[in-house]
Backbone bond lengths (Angstrom), bond angles and torsions (degrees), N, CA, C in turn:
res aa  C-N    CA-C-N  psi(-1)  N-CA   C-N-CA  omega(-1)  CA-C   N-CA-C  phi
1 X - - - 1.468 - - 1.521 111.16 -
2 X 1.113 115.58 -26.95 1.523 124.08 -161.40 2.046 96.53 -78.49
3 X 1.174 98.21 -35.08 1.472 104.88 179.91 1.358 110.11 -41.43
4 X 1.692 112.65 -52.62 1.207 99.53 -177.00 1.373 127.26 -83.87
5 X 1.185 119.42 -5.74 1.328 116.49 154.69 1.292 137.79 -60.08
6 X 1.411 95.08 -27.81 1.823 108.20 156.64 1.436 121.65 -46.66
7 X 1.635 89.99 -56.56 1.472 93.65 173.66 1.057 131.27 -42.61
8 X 1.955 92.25 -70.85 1.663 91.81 -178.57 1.675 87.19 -163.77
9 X 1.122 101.63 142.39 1.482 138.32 -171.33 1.744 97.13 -37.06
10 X 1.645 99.62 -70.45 1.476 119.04 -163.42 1.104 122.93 -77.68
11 X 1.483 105.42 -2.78 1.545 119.69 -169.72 1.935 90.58 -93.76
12 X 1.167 105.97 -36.97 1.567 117.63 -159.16 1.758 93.99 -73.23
13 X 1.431 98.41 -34.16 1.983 104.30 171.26 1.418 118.25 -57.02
14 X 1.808 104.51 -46.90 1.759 102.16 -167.57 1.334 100.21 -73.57
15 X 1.393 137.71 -52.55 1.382 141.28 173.83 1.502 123.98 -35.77
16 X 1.528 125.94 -48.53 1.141 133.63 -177.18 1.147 120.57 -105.11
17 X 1.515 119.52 -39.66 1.517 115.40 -175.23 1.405 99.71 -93.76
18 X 1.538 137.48 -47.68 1.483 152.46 -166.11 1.484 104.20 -79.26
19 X 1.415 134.16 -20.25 1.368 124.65 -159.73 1.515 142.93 52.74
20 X 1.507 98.36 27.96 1.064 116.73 -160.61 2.277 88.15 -91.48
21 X 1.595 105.91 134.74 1.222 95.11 153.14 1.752 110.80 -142.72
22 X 1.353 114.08 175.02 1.371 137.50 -172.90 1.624 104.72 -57.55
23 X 1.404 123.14 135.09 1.702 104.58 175.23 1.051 94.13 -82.78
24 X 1.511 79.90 178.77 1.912 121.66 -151.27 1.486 97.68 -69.23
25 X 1.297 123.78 129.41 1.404 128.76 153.32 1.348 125.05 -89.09
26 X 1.363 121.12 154.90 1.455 112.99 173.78 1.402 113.49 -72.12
27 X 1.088 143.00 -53.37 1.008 138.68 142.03 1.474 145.04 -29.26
28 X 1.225 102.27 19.49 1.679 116.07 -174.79 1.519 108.66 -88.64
29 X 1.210 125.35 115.59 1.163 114.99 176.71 1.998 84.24 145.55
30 X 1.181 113.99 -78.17 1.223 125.28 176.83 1.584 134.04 17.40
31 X 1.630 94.23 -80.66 1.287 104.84 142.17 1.712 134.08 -23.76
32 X 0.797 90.39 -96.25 1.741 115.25 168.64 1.485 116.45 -18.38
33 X 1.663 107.38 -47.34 1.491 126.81 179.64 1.616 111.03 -64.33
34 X 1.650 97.62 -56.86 1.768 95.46 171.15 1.279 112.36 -67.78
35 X 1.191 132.27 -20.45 1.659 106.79 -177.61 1.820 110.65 -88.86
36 X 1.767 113.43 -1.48 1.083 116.35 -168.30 1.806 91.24 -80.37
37 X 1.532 112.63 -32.35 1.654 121.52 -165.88 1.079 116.43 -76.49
38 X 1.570 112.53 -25.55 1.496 137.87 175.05 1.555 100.05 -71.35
39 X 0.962 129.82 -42.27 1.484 133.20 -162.20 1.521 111.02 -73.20
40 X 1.987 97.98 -42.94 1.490 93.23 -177.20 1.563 115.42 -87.87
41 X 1.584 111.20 2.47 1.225 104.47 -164.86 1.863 91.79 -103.84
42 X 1.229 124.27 -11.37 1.490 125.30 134.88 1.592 122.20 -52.62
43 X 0.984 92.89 -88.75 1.774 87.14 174.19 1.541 122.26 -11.92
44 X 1.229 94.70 -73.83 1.835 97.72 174.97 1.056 126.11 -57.79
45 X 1.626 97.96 -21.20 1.959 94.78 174.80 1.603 117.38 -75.29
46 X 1.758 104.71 -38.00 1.201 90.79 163.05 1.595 143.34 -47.49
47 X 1.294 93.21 -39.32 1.536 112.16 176.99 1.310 113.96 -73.25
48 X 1.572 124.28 20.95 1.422 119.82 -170.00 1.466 133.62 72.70
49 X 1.638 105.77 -16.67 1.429 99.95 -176.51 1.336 105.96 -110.67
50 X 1.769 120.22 91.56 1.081 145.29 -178.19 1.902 108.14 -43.29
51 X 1.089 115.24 87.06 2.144 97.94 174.07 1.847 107.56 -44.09
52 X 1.562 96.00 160.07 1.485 85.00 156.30 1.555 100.02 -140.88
53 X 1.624 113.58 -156.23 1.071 115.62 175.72 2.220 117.65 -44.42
54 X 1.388 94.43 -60.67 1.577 103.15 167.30 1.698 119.32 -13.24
55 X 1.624 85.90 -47.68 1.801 86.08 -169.88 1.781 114.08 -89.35
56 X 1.327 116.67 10.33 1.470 105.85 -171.11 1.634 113.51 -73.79
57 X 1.218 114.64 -41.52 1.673 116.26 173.59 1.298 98.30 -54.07
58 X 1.314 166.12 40.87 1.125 148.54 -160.54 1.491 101.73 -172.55
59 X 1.229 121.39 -35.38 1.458 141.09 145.91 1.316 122.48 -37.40
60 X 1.575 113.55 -64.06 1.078 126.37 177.33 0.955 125.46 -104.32
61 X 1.153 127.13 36.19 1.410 163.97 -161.67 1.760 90.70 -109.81
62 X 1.685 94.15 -88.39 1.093 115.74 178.19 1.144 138.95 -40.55
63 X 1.488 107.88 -33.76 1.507 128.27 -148.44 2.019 117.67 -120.67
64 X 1.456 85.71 -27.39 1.938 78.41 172.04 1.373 99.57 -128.80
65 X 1.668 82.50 146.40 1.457 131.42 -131.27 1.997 96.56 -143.60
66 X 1.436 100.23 89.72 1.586 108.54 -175.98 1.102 117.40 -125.61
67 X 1.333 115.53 70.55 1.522 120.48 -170.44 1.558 116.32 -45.70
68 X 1.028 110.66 -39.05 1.734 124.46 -161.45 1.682 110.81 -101.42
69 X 1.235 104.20 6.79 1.587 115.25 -174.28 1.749 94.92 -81.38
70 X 1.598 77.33 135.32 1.939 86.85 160.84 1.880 101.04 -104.06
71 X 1.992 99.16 174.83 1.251 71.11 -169.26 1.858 150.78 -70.53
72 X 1.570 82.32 -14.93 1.608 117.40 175.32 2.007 104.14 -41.84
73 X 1.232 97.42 -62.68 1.250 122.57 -178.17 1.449 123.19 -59.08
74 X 1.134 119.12 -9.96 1.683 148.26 -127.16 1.613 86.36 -131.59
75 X 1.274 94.21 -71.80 1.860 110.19 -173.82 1.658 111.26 -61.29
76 X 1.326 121.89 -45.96 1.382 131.03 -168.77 1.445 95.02 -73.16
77 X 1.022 117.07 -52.72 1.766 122.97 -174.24 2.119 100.19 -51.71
78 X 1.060 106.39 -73.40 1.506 121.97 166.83 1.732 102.64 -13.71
79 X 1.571 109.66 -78.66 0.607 102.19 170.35 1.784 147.82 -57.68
80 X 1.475 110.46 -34.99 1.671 113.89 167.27 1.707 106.67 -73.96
81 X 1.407 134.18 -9.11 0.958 111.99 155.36 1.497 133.85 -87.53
82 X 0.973 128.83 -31.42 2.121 138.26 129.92 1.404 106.17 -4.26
83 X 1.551 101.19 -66.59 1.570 103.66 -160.99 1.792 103.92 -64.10
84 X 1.571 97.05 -54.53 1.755 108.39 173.59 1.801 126.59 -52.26
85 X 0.952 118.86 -12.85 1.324 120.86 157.53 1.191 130.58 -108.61
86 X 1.195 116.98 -26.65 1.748 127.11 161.82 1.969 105.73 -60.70
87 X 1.115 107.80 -28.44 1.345 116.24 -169.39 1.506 96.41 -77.86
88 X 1.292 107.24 -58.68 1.801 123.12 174.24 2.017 123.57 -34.99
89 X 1.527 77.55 -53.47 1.735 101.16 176.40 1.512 114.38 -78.02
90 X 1.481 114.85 -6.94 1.683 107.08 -170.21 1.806 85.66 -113.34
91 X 1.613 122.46 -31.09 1.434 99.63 -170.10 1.669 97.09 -99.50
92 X 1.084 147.34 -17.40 1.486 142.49 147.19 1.599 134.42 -66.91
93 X 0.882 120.09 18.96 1.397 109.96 -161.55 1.788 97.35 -98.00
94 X 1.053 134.74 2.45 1.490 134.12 143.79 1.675 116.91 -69.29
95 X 1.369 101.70 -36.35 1.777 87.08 179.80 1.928 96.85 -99.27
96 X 0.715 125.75 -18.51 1.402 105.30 142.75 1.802 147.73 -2.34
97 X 1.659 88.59 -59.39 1.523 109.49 155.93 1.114 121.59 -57.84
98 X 1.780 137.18 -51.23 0.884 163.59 124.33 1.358 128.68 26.47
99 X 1.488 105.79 -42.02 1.835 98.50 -155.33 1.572 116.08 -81.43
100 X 1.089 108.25 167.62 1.667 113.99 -159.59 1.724 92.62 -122.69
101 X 1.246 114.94 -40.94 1.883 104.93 -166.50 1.652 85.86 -167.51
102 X 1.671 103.47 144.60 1.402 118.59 168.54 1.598 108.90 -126.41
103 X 0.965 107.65 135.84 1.421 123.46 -165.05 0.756 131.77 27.99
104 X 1.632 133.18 67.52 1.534 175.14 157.13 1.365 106.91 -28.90
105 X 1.486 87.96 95.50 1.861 94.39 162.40 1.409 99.96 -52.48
106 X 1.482 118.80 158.43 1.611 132.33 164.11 1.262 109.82 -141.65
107 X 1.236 123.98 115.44 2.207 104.34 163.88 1.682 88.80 -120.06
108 X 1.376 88.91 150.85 1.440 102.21 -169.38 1.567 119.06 -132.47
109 X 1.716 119.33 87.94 0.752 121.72 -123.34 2.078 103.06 -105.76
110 X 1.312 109.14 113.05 1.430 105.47 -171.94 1.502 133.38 -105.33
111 X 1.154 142.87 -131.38 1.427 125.59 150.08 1.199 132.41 -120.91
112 X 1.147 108.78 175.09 1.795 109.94 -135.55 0.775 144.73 110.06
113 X 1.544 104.29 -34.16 1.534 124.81 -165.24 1.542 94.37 93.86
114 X 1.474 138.30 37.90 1.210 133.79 -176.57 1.977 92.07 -88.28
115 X 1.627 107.49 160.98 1.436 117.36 161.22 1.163 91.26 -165.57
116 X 1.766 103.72 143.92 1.389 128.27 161.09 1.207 114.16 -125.54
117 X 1.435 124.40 112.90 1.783 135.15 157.50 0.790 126.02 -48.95
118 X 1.050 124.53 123.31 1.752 116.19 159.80 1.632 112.79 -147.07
119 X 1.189 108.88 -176.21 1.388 123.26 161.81 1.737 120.11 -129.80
120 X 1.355 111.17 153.03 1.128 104.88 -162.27 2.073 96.95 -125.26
121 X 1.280 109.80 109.68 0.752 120.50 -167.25 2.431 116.90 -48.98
122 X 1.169 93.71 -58.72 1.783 74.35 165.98 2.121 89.79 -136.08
123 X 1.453 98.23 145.70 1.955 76.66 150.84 1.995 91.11 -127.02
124 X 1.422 90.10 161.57 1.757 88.66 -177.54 1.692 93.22 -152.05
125 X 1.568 100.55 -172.90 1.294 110.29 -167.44 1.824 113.91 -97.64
126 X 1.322 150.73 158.61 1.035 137.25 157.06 1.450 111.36 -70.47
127 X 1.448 120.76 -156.52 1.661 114.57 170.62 2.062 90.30 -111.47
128 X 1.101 121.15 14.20 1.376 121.25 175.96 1.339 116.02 -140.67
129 X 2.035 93.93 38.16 1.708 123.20 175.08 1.037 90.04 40.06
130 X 1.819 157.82 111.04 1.612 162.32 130.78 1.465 74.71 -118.03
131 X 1.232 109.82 144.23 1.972 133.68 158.48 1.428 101.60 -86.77
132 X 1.543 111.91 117.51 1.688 108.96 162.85 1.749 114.68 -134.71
133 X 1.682 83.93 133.31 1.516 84.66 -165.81 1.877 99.26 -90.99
134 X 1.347 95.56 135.74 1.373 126.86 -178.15 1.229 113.36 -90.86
135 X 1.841 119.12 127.03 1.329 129.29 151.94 1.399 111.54 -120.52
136 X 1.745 107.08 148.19 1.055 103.92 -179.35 1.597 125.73 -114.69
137 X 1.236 157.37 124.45 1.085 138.35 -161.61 1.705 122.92 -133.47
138 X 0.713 107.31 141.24 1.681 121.53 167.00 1.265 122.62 -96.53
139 X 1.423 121.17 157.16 1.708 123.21 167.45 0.967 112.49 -68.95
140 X 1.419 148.64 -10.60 1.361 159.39 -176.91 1.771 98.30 -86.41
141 X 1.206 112.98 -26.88 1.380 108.30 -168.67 1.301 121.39 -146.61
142 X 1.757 110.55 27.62 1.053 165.49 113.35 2.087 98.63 23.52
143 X 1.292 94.49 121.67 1.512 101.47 172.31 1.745 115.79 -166.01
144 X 1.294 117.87 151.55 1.240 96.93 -167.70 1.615 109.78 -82.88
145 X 1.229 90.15 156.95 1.896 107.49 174.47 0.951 129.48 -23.40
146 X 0.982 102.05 -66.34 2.264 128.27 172.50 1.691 95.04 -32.85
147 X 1.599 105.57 -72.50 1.638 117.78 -169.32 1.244 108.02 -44.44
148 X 1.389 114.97 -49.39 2.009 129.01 -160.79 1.599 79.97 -59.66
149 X 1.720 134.22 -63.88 1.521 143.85 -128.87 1.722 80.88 -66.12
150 X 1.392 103.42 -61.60 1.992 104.07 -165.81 1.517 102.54 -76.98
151 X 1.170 140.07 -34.55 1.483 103.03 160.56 1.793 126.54 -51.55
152 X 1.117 124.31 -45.71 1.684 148.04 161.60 1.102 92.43 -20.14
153 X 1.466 126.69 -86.90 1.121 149.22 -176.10 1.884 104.41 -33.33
154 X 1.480 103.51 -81.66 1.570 110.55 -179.79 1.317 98.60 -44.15
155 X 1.452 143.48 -45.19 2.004 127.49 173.50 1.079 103.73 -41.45
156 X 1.851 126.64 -54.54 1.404 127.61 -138.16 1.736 97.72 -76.57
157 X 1.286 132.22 -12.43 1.021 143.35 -142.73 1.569 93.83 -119.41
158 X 1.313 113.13 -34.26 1.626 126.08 165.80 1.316 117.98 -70.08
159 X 1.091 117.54 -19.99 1.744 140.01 -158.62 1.612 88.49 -90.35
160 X 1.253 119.34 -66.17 1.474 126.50 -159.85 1.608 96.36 -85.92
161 X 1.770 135.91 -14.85 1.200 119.06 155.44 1.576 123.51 -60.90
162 X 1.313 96.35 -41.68 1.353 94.50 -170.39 1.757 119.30 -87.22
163 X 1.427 115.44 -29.49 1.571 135.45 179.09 1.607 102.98 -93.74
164 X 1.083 132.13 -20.57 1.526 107.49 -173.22 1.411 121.80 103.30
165 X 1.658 100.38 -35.21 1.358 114.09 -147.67 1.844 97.30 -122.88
166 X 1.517 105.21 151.59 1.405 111.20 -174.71 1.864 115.49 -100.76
167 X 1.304 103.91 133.13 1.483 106.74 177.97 1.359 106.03 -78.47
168 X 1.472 113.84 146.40 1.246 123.94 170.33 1.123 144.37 -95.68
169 X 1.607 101.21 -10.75 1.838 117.63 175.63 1.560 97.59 -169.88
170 X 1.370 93.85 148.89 2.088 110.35 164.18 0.791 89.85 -124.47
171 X 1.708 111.84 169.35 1.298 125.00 -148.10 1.862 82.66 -178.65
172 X 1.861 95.60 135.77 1.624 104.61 -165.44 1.475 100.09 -121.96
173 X 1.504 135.03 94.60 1.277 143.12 179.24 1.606 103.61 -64.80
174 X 1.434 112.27 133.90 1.277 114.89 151.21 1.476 116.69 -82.24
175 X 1.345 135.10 124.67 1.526 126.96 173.47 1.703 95.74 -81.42
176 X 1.126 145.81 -16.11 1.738 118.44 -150.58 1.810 87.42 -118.08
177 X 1.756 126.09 -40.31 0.950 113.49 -166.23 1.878 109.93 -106.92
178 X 1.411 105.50 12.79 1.583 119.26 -174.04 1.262 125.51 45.02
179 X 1.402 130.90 157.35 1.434 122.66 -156.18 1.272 108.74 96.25
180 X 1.355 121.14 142.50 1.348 154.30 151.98 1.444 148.84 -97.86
181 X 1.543 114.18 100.57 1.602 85.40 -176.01 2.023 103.06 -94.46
182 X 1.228 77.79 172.03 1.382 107.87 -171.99 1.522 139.99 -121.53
183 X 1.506 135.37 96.92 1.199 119.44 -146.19 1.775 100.47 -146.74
184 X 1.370 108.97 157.58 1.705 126.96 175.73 1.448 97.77 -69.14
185 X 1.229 91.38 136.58 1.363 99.32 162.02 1.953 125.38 -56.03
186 X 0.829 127.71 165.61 1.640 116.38 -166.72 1.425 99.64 -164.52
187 X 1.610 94.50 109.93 1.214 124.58 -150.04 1.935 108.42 -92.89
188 X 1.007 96.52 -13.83 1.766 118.54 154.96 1.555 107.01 -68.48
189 X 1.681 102.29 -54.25 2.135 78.43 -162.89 1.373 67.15 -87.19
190 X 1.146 171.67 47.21 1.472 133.53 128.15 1.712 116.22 -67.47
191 X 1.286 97.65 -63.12 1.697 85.08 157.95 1.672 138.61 -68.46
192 X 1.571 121.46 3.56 0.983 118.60 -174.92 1.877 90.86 -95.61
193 X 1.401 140.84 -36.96 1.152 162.15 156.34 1.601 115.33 -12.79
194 X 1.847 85.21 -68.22 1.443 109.41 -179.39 1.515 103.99 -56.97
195 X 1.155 112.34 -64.36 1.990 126.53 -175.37 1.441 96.78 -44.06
196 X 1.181 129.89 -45.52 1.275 144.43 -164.98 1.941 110.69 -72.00
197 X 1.148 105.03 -34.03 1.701 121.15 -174.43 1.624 95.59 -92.36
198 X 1.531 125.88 -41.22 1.429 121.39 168.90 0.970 127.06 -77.81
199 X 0.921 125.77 -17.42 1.513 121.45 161.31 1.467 103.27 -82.59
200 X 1.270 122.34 -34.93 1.851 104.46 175.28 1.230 88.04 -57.00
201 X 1.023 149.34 -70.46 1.781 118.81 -131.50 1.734 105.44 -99.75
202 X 1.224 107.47 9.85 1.438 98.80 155.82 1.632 103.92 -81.29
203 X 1.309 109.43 -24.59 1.843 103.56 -152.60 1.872 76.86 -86.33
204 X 1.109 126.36 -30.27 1.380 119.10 -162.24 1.729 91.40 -55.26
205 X 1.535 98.82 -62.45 1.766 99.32 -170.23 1.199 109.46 -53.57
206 X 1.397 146.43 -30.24 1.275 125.03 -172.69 1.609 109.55 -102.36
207 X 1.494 112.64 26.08 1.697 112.81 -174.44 1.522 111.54 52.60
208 X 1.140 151.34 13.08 0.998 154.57 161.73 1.554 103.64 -60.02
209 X 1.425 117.34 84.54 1.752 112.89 179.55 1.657 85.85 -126.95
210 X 1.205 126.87 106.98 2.077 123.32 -173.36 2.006 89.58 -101.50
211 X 1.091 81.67 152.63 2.186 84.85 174.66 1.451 95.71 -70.75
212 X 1.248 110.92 -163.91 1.361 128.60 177.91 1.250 111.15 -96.22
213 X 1.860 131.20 139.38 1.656 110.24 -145.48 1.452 83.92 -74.21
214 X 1.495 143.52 -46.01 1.604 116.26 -149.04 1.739 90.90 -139.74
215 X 1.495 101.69 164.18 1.329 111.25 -177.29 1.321 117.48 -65.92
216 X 1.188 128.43 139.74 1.701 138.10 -172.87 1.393 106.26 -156.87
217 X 1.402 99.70 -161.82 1.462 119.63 -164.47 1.868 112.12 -59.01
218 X 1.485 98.97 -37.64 1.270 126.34 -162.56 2.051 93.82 -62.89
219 X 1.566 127.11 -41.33 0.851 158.44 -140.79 1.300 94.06 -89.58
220 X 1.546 98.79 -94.14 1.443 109.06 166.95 1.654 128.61 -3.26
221 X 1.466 121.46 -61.33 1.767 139.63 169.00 1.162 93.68 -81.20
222 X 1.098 147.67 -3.84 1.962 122.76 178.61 1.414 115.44 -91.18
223 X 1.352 108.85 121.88 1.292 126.06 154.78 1.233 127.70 7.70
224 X 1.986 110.69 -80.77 0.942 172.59 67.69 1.579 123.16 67.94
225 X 1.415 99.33 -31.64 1.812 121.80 -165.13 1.431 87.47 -71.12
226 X 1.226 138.54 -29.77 1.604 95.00 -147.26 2.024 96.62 -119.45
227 X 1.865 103.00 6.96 1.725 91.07 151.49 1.519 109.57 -103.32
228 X 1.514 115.62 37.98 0.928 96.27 -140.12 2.242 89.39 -130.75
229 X 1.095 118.70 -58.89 1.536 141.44 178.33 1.813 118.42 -140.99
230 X 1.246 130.95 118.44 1.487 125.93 142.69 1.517 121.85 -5.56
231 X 1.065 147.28 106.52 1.429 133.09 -166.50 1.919 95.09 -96.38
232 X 1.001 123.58 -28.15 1.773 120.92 162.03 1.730 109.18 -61.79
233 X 1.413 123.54 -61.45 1.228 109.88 175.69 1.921 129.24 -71.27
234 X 1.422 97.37 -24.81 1.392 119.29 178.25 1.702 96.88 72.43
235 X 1.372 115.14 43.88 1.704 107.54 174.23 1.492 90.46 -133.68
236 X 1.629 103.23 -178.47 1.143 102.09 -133.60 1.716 84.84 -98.42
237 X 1.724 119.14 150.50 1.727 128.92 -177.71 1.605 95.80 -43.87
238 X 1.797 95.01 153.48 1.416 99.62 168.99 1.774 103.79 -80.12
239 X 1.062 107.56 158.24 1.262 111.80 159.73 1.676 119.85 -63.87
């Protein structure tokens, strides 16, 4: 939820407080399915029983879940998720050995009486023991960079509430186009993040959620735009 407040203030209002949501995609579900396959193919690794390629039909078998798919949509999906975990399991299967926690409760607790939940999708070990907390993402579930970096950040900060101990890098997997980037933790946006999450939930308590002053990029991809601002004048819809 907090994501979209990153975004944008008012967007984070129609969604949560207004009940407003995004229509239905065919592809909805997608997402959700690979991180459910990702989870068990963690799980078991912890437990020693490493998956490999062998087990992905059986994965995704199990695991995606496309309510709204026709069959066209149905089949292509099927297929980019096959390809996306077989891809996963042939270029990871050394950090595999590795993992420390799969889907990591976090509350992250600030002042005020502020808290933010989350879960943290894998954290694991390097081969030169550094802790890096892992997100994983799809185009289906798709967000920009910036947002993924300060949520990352707000885990790593959850990591050392709850463990004691400090993470040393996140790292943002693509599932559909493969590859990973990889980065230090940055101990600037950690506090610029934090300032950034406290002041949301002061602005939450006093309803203070304002749009974004003029139309942009943010605009353009939203849902949302059109109860929302004129996209010719870039001010905000009449009531």
């Amino acid at each position: 939820e907090l994501k979209y407040y990153f975004s944008c203030p008012y967007l984070f209002k129609l969604r949560f407080l207004y009940g407003f949501d995004a229509p239905i995609n065919r592809a909805l579900g997608y997402g959700k399915s690979l991180h459910d396959a990702l989870a068990e193919i963690h799980s078991e690794s912890i437990k020693g029983k490493v998956p490999t390629v062998e087990d992905v039909p059986r994965l995704v078998d199990d695991h995606l879940h496309l309510p709204f798919a026709n069959t066209q949509v149905l089949e292509n999906l099927q297929k980019a998720a096959t390809q996306a975990l077989a891809r996963y399991l042939k270029d990871h299967a050394a950090d595999l050995t590795r993992l420390e926690h799969v889907e990591q409760p976090i509350e992250l607790k600030l002042q005020d009486g502020i808290v933010v939940s989350g879960r943290v999708d894998l954290i694991r070990r390097t081969d030169t023991n550094e802790t890096v907390i892992v997100d994983f993402k799809s185009d289906e579930r798709a967000q920009a960079e910036d947002v993924t970096q300060r949520q990352l950040h707000v885990y790593a900060v959850g990591y050392q509430q709850l463990t004691g101990e400090n993470a040393s890098l996140i790292e943002i997997h693509n599932l559909d186009k493969g590859g990973a980037k990889r980065e230090a933790i940055d101990q600037l946006l950690i506090a610029s993040t934090l300032a950034t999450v406290t002041e949301a939930g002061k602005k939450l308590r006093e309803n203070e959620l304002p749009r974004l002053s003029k139309w942009c990029t943010t605009c353009s991809s939203c849902d949302m735009a059109g109860i929302c601002r004129d996209k010719a004048k870039g001010e905000a819809a009449t009531p």
